[in-house]
C-alpha positions in Angstrom: 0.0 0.0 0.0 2.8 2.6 1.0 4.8 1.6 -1.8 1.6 2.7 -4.3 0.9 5.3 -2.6 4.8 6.6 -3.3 4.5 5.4 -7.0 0.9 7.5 -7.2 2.5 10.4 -6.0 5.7 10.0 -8.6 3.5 9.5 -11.6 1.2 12.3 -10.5 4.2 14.8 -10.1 5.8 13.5 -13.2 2.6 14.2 -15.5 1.9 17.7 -14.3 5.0 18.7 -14.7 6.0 19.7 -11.2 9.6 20.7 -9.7 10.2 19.8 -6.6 13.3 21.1 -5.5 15.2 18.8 -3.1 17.4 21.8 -1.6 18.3 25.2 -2.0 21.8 24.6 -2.7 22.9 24.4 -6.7 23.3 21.1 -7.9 25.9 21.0 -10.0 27.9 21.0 -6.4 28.5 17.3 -5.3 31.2 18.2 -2.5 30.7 21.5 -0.8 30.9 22.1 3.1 32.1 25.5 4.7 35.7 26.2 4.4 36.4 24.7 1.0 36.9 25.9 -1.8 33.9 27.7 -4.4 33.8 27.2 -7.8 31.3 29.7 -8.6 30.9 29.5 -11.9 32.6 27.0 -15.0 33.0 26.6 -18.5 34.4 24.3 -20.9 33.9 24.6 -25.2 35.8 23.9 -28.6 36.2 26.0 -31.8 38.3 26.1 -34.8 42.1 28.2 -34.5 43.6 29.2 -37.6 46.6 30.0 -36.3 46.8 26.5 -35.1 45.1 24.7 -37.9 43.5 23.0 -34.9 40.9 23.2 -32.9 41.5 24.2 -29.0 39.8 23.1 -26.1 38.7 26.1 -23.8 38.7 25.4 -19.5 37.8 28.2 -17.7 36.9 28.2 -14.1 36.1 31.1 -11.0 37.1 30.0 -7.9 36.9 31.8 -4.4 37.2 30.5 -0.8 36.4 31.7 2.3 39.5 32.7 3.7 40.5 34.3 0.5 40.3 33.6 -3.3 44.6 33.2 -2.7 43.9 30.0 -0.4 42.7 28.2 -4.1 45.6 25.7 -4.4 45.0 24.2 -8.1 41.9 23.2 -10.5 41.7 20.7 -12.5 39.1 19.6 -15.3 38.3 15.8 -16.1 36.8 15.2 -19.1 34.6 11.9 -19.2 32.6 10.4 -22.2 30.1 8.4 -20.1 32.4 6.0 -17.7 35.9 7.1 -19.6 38.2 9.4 -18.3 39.3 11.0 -21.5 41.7 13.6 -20.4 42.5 15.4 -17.0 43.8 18.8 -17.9 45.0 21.6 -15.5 43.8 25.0 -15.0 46.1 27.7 -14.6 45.4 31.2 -12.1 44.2 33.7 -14.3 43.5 36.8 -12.2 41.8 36.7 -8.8 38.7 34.5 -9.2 39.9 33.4 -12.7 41.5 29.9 -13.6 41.8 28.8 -17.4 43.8 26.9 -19.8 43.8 26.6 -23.6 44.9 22.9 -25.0 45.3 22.5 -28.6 42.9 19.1 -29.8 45.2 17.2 -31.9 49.1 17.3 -30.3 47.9 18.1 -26.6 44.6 16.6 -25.8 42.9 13.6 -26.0 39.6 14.9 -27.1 37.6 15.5 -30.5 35.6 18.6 -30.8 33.1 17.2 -32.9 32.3 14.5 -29.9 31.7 17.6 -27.5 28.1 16.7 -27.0 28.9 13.3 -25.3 31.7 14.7 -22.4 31.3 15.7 -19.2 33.9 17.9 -17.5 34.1 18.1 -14.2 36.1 20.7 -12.0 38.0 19.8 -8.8 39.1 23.2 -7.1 41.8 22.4 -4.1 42.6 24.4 -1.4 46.1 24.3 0.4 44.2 22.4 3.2 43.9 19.6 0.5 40.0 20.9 0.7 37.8 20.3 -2.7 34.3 21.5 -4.8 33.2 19.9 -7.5 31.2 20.7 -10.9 30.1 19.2 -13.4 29.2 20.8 -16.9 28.5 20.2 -20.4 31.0 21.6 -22.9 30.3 23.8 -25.7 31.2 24.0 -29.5 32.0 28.0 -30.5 
């Protein structure tokens, strides 16, 4: 009976369209607790360089922490394709929030811009504390 009455409710949310939001806190975070460091915001793309002949693979990454945006250690950025790590890349410091790297596809990456669509990249910030946030996004083509 309870487990209908569960399976009622699913099928009735699911049809009306209802959110029902689980927490106030934004999912894309998997490991956040206070004192750690925040990746507030992250993108990852593709496009074409002519001055490559290639096409480069875009990190970027802004990172603060509580005790100061200077307590960020390093940021990394995994790139899976379902259960495959393709490539693990690292993010260089930018300018106070700002992390980012530029790889070219063909001599310094394992990835293929026209597979974009299929990876996930997730973001590991560190702090000196050994400290970490994750995100994960999907990449974009430019």
């Amino acid at each position: 009976m309870f487990i209908r009455a569960i399976v009622s409710a699913l099928i009735f949310l699911l049809l009306t369209g209802c959110y029902v939001p689980l927490d106030d806190h934004d999912p894309r975070h998997t490991h956040h607790t206070k004192g750690n460091p925040l990746i507030l915001d992250a993108r990852a793309g593709c496009a074409w360089n002519y001055s490559y002949s290639d096409y480069v693979w875009y990190f970027d990454a802004w990172v603060d922490h509580e005790e100061g945006f200077d307590h960020v250690y390093e940021i990394w950025a995994d790139v899976w394709d379902g259960h495959v790590l393709i490539d693990s890349l690292p993010l260089r410091h930018d300018r106070v929030t700002h992390w980012d790297s530029q790889w070219r596809e063909w001599t310094e990456t394992n990835l293929w811009c026209e597979d974009y669509m299929f990876y996930e990249v997730e973001f590991f910030a560190y702090d000196w504390d050994g400290n970490v946030d994750i995100v994960t996004i999907w990449p974009n083509q430019y």
